[in-house]
Jmol script that loads the backbone (N, CA, C; Angstrom):
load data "model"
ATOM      1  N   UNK A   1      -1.142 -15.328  -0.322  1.00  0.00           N
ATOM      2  CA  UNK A   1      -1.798 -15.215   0.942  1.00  0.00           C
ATOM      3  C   UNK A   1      -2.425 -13.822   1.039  1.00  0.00           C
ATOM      4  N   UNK A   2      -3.819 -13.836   0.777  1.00  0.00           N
ATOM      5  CA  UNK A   2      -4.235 -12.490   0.765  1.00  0.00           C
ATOM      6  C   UNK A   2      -4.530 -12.074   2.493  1.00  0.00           C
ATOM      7  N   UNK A   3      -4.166 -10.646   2.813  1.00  0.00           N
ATOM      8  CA  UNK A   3      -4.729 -10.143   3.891  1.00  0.00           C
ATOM      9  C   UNK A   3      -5.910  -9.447   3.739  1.00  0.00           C
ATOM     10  N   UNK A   4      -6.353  -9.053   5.125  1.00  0.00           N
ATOM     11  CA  UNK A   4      -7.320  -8.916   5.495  1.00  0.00           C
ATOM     12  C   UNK A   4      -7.337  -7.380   6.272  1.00  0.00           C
ATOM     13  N   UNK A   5      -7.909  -6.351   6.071  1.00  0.00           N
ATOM     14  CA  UNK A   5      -7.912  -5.425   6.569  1.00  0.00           C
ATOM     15  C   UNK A   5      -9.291  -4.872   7.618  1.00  0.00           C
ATOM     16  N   UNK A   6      -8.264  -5.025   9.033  1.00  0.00           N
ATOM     17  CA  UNK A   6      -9.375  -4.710  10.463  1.00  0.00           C
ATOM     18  C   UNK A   6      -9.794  -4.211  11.131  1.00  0.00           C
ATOM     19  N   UNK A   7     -10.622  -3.607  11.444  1.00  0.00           N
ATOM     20  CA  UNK A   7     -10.877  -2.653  12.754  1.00  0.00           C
ATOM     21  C   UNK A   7     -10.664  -2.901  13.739  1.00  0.00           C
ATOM     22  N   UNK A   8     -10.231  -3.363  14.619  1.00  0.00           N
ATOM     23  CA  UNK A   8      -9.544  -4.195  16.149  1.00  0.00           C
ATOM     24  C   UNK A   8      -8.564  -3.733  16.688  1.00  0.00           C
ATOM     25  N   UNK A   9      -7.787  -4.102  17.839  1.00  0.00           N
ATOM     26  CA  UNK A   9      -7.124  -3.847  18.647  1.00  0.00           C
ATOM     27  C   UNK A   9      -6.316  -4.504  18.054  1.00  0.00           C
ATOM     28  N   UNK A  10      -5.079  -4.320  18.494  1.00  0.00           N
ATOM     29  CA  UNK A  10      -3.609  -5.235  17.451  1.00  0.00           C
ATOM     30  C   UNK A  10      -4.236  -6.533  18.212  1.00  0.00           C
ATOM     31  N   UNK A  11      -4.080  -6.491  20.101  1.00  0.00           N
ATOM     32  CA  UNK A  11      -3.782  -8.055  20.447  1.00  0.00           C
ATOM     33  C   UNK A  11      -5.212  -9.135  20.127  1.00  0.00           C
ATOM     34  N   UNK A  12      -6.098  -8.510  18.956  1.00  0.00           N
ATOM     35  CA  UNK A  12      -7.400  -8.850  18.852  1.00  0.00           C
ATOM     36  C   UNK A  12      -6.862  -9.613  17.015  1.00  0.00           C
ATOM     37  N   UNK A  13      -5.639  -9.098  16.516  1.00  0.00           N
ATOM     38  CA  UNK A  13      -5.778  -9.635  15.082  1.00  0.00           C
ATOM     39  C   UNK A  13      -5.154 -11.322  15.375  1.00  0.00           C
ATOM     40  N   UNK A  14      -5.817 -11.676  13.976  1.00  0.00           N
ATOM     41  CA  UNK A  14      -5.512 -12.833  13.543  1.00  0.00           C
ATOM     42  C   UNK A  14      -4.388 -13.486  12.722  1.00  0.00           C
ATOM     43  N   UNK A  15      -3.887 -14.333  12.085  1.00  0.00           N
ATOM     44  CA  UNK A  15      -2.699 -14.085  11.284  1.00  0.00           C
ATOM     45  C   UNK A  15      -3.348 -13.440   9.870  1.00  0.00           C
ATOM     46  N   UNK A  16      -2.928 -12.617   9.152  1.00  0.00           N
ATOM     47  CA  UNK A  16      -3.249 -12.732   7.825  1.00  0.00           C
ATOM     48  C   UNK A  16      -3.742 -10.865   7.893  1.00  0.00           C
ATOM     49  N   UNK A  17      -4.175 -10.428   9.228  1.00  0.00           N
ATOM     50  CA  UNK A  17      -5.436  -9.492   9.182  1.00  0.00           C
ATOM     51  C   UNK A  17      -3.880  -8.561   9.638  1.00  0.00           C
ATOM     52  N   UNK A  18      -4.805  -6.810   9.398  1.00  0.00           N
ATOM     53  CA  UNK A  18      -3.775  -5.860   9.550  1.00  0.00           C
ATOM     54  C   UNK A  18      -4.685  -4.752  10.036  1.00  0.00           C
ATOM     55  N   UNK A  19      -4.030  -4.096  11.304  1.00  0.00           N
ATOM     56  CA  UNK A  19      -5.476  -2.763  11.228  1.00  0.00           C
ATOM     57  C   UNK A  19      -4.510  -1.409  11.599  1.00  0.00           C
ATOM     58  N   UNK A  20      -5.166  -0.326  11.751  1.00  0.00           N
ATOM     59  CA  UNK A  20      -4.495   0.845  12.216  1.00  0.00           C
ATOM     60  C   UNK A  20      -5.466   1.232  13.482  1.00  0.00           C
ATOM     61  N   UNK A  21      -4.346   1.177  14.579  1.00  0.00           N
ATOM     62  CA  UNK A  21      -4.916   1.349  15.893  1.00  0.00           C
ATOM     63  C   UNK A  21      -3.923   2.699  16.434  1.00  0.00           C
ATOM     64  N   UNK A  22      -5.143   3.601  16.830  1.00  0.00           N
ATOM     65  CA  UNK A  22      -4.330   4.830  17.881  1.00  0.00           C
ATOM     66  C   UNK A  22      -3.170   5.163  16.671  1.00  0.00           C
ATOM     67  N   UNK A  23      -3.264   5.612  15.452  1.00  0.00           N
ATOM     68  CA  UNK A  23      -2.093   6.225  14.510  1.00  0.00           C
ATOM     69  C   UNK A  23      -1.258   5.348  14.243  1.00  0.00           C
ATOM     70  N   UNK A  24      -1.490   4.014  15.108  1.00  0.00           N
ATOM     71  CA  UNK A  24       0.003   3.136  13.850  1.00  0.00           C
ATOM     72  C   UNK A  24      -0.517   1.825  13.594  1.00  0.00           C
ATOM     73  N   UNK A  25       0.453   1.724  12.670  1.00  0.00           N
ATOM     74  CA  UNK A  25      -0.083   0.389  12.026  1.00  0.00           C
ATOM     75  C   UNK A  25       0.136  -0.906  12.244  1.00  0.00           C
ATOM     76  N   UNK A  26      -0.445  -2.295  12.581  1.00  0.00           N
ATOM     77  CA  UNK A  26       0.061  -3.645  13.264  1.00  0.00           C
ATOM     78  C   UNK A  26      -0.639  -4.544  12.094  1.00  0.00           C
ATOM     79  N   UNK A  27       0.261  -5.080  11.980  1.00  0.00           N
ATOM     80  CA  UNK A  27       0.251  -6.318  11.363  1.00  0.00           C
ATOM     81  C   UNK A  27       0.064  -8.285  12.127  1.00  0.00           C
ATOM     82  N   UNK A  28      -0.371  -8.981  11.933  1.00  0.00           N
ATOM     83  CA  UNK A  28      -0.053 -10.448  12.392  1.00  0.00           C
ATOM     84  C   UNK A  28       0.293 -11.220  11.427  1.00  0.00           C
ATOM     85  N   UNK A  29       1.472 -11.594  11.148  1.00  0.00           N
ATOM     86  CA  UNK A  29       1.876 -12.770  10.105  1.00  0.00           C
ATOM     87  C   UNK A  29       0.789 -13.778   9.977  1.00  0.00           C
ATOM     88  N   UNK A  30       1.674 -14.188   8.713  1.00  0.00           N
ATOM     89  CA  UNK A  30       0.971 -15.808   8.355  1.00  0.00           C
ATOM     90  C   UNK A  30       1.140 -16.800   9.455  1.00  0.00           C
ATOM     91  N   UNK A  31       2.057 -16.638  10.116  1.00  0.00           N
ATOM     92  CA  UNK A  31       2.987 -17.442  11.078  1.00  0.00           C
ATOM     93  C   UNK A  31       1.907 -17.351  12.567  1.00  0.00           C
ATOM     94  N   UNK A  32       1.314 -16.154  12.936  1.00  0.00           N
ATOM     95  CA  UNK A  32       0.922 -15.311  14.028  1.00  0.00           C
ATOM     96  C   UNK A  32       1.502 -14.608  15.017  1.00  0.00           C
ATOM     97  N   UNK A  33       2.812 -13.951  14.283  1.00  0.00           N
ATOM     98  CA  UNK A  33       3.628 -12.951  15.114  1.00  0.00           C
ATOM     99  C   UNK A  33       2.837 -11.476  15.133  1.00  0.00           C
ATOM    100  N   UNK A  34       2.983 -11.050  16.000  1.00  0.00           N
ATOM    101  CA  UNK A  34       2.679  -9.694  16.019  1.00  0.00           C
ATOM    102  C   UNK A  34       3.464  -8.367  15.669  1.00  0.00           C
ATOM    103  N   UNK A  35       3.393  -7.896  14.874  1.00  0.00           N
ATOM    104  CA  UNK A  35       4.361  -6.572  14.265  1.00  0.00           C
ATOM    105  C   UNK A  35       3.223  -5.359  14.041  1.00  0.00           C
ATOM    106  N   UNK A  36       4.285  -4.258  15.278  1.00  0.00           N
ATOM    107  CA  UNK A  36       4.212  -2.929  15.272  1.00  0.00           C
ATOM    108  C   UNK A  36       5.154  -2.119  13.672  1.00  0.00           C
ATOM    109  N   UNK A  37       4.389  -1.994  12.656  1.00  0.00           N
ATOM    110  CA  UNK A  37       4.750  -1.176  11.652  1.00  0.00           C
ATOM    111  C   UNK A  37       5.392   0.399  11.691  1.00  0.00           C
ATOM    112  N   UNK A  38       5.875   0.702  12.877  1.00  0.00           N
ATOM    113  CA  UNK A  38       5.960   2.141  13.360  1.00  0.00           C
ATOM    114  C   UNK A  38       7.673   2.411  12.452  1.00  0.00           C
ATOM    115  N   UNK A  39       8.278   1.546  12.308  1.00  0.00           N
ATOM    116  CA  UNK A  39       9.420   1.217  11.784  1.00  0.00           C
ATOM    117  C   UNK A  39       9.224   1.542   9.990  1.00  0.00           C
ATOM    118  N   UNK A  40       8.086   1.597   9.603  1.00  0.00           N
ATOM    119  CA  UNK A  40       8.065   0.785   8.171  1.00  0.00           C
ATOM    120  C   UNK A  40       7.318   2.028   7.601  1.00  0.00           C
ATOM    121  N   UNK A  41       7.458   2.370   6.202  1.00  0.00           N
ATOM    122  CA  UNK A  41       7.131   2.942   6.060  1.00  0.00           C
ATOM    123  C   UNK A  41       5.687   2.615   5.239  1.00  0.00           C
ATOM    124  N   UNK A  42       4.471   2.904   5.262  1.00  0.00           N
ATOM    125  CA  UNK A  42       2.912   1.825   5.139  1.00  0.00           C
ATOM    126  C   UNK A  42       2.477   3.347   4.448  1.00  0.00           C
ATOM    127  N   UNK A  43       2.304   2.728   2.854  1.00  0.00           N
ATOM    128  CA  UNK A  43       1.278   3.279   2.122  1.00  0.00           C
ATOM    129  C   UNK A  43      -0.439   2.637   1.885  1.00  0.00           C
ATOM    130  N   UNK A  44      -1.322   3.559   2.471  1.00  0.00           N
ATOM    131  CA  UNK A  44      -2.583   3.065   1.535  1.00  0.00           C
ATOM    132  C   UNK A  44      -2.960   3.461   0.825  1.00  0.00           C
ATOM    133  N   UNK A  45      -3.302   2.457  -0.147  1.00  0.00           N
ATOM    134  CA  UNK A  45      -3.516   1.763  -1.707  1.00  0.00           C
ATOM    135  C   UNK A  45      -5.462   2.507  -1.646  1.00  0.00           C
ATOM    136  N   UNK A  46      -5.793   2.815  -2.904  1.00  0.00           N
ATOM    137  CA  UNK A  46      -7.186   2.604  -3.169  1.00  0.00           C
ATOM    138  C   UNK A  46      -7.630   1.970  -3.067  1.00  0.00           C
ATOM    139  N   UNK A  47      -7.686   0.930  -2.908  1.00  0.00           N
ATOM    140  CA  UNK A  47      -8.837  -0.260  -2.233  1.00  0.00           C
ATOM    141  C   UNK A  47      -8.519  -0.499  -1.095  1.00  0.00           C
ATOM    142  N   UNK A  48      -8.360   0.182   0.054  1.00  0.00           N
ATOM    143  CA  UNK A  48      -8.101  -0.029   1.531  1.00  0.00           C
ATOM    144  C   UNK A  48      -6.476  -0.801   1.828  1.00  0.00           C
ATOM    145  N   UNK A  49      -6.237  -1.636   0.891  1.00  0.00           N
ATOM    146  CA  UNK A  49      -5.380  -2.275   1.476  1.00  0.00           C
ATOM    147  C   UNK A  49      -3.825  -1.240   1.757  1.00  0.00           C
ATOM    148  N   UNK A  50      -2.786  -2.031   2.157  1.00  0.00           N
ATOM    149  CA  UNK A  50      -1.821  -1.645   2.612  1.00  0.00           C
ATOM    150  C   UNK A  50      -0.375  -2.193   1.592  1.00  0.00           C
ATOM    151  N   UNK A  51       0.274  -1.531   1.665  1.00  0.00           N
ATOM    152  CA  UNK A  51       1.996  -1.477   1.212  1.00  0.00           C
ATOM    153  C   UNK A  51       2.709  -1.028   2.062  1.00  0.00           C
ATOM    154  N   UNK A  52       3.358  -2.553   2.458  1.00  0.00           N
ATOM    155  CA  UNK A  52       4.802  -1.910   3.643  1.00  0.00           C
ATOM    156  C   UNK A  52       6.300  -2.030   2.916  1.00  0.00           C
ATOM    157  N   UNK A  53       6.987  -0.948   3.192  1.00  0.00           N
ATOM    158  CA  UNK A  53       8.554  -0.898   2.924  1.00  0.00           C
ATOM    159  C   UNK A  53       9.032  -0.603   4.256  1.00  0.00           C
ATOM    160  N   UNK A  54      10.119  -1.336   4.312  1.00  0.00           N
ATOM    161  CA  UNK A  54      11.118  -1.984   3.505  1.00  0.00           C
ATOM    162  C   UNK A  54      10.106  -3.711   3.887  1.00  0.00           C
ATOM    163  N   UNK A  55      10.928  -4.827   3.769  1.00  0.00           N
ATOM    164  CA  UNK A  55      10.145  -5.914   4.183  1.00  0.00           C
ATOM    165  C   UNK A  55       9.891  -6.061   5.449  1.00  0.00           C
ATOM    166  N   UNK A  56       9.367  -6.811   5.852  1.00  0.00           N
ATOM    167  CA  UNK A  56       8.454  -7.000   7.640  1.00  0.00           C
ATOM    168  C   UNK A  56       9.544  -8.348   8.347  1.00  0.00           C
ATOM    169  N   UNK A  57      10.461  -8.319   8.957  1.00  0.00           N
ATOM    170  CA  UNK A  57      10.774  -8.923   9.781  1.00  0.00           C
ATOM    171  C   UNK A  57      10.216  -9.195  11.167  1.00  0.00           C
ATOM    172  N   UNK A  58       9.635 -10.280  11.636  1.00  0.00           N
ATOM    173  CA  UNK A  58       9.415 -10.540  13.132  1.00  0.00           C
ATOM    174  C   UNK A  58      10.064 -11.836  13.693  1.00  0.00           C
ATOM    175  N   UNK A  59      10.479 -11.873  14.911  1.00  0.00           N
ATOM    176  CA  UNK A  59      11.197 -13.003  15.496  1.00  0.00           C
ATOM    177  C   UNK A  59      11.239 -12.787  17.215  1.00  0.00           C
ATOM    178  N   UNK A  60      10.862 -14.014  17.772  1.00  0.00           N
ATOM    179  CA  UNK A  60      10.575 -14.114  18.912  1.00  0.00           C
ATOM    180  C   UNK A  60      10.534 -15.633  19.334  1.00  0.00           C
ATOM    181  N   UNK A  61       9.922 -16.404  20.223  1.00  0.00           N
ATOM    182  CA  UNK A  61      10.300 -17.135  20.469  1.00  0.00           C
ATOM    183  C   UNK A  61       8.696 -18.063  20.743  1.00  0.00           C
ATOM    184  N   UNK A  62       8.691 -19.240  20.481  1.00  0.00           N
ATOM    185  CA  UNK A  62       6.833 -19.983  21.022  1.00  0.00           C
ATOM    186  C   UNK A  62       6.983 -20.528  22.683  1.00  0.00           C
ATOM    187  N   UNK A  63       5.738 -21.302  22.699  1.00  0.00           N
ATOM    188  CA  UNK A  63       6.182 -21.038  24.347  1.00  0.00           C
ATOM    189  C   UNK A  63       6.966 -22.054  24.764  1.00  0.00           C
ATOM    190  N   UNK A  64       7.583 -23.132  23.821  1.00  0.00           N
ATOM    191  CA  UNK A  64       8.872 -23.913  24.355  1.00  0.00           C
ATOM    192  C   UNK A  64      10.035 -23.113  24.099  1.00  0.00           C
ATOM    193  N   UNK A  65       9.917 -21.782  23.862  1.00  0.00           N
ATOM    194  CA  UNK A  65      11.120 -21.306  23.733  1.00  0.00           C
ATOM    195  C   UNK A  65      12.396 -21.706  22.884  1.00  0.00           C
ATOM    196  N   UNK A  66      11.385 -21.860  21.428  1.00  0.00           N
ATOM    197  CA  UNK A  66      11.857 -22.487  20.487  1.00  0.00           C
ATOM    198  C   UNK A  66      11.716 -20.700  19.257  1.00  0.00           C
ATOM    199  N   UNK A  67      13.030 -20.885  18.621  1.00  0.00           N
ATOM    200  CA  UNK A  67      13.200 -19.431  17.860  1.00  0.00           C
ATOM    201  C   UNK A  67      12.257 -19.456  16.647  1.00  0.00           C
ATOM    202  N   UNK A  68      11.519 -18.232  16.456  1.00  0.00           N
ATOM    203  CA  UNK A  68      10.556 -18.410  15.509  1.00  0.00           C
ATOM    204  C   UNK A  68      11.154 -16.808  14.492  1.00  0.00           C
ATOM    205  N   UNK A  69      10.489 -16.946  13.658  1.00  0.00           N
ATOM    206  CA  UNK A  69      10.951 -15.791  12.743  1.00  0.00           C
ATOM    207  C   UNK A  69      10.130 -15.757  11.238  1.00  0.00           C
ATOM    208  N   UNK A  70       9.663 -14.756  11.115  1.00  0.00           N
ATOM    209  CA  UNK A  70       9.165 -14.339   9.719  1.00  0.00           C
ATOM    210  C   UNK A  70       9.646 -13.372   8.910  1.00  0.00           C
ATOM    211  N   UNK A  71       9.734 -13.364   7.586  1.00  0.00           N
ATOM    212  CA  UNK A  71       9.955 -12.121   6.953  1.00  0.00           C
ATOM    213  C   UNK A  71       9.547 -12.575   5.075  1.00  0.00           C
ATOM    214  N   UNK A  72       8.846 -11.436   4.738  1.00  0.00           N
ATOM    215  CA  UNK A  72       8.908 -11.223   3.710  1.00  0.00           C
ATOM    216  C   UNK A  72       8.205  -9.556   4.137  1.00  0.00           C
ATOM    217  N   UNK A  73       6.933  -9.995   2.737  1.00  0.00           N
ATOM    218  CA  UNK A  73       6.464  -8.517   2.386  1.00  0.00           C
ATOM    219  C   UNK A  73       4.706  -8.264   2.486  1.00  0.00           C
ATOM    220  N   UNK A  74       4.309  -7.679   2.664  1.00  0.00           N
ATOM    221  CA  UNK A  74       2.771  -7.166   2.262  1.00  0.00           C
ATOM    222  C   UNK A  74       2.466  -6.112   1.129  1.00  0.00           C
ATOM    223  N   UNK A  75       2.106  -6.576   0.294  1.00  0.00           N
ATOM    224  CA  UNK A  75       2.094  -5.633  -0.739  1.00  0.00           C
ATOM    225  C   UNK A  75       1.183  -5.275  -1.615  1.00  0.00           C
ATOM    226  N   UNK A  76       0.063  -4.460  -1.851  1.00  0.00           N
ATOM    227  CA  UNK A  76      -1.109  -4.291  -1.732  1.00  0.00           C
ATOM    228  C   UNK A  76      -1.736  -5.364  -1.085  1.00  0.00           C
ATOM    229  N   UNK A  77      -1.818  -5.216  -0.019  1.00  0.00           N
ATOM    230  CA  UNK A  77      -2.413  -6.488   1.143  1.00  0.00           C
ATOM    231  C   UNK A  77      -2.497  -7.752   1.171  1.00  0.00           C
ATOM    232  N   UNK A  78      -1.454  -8.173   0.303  1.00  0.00           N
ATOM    233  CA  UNK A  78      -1.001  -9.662  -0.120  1.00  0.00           C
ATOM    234  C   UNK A  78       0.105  -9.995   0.593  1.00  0.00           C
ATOM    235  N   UNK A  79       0.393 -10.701   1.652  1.00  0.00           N
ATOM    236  CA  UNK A  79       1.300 -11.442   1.989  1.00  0.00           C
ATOM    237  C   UNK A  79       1.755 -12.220   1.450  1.00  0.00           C
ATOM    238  N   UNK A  80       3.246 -12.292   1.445  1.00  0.00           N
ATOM    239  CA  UNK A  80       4.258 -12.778   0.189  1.00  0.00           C
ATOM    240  C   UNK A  80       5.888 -13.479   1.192  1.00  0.00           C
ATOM    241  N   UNK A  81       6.186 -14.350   1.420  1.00  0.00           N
ATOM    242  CA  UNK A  81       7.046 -15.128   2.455  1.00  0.00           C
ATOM    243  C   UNK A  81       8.375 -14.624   1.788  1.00  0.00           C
ATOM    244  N   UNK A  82       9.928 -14.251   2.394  1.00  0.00           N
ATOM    245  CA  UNK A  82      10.620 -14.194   1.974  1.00  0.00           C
ATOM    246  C   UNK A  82      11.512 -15.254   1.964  1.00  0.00           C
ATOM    247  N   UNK A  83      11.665 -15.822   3.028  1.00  0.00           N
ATOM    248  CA  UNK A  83      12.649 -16.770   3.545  1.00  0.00           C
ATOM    249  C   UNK A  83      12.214 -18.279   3.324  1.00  0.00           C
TER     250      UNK A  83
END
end "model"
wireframe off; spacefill off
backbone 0.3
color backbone group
């Protein structure tokens, strides 16, 4: 799952896309969770893209209030599922 690197507002990304807004970095899963990277430590790569450590956990809930959850990795701007 390749990502996509954005110029936008976090609540403007899509799943897949990643941008750096105001000094930190946000991510949107494959899934379409939203993750603040402020936690993580995010190298950029020579070709724009991104490397996050440790892996990206997000979990929250859809609007039946049914438990949702993602985690793996982004790694030179490839999204990669852990679970």
């Amino acid at each position: 799952m390749i990502g996509k690197r954005v110029e936008k507002e976090p609540h403007q990304l899509y799943p897949y896309e990643y941008t750096k807004f105001r000094g930190t970095w946000y991510a949107m899963t494959p899934n379409g969770m939203l993750s603040n990277l402020s936690g993580h430590a995010v190298m950029e790569n020579g070709d724009r893209t991104i490397t996050v450590t440790p892996s990206i956990r997000v979990t929250g809930a859809d609007e039946s209030g049914n438990g949702i959850t993602w985690h793996g990795y982004l790694t030179l701007g490839v999204w990669r599922t852990l679970d």
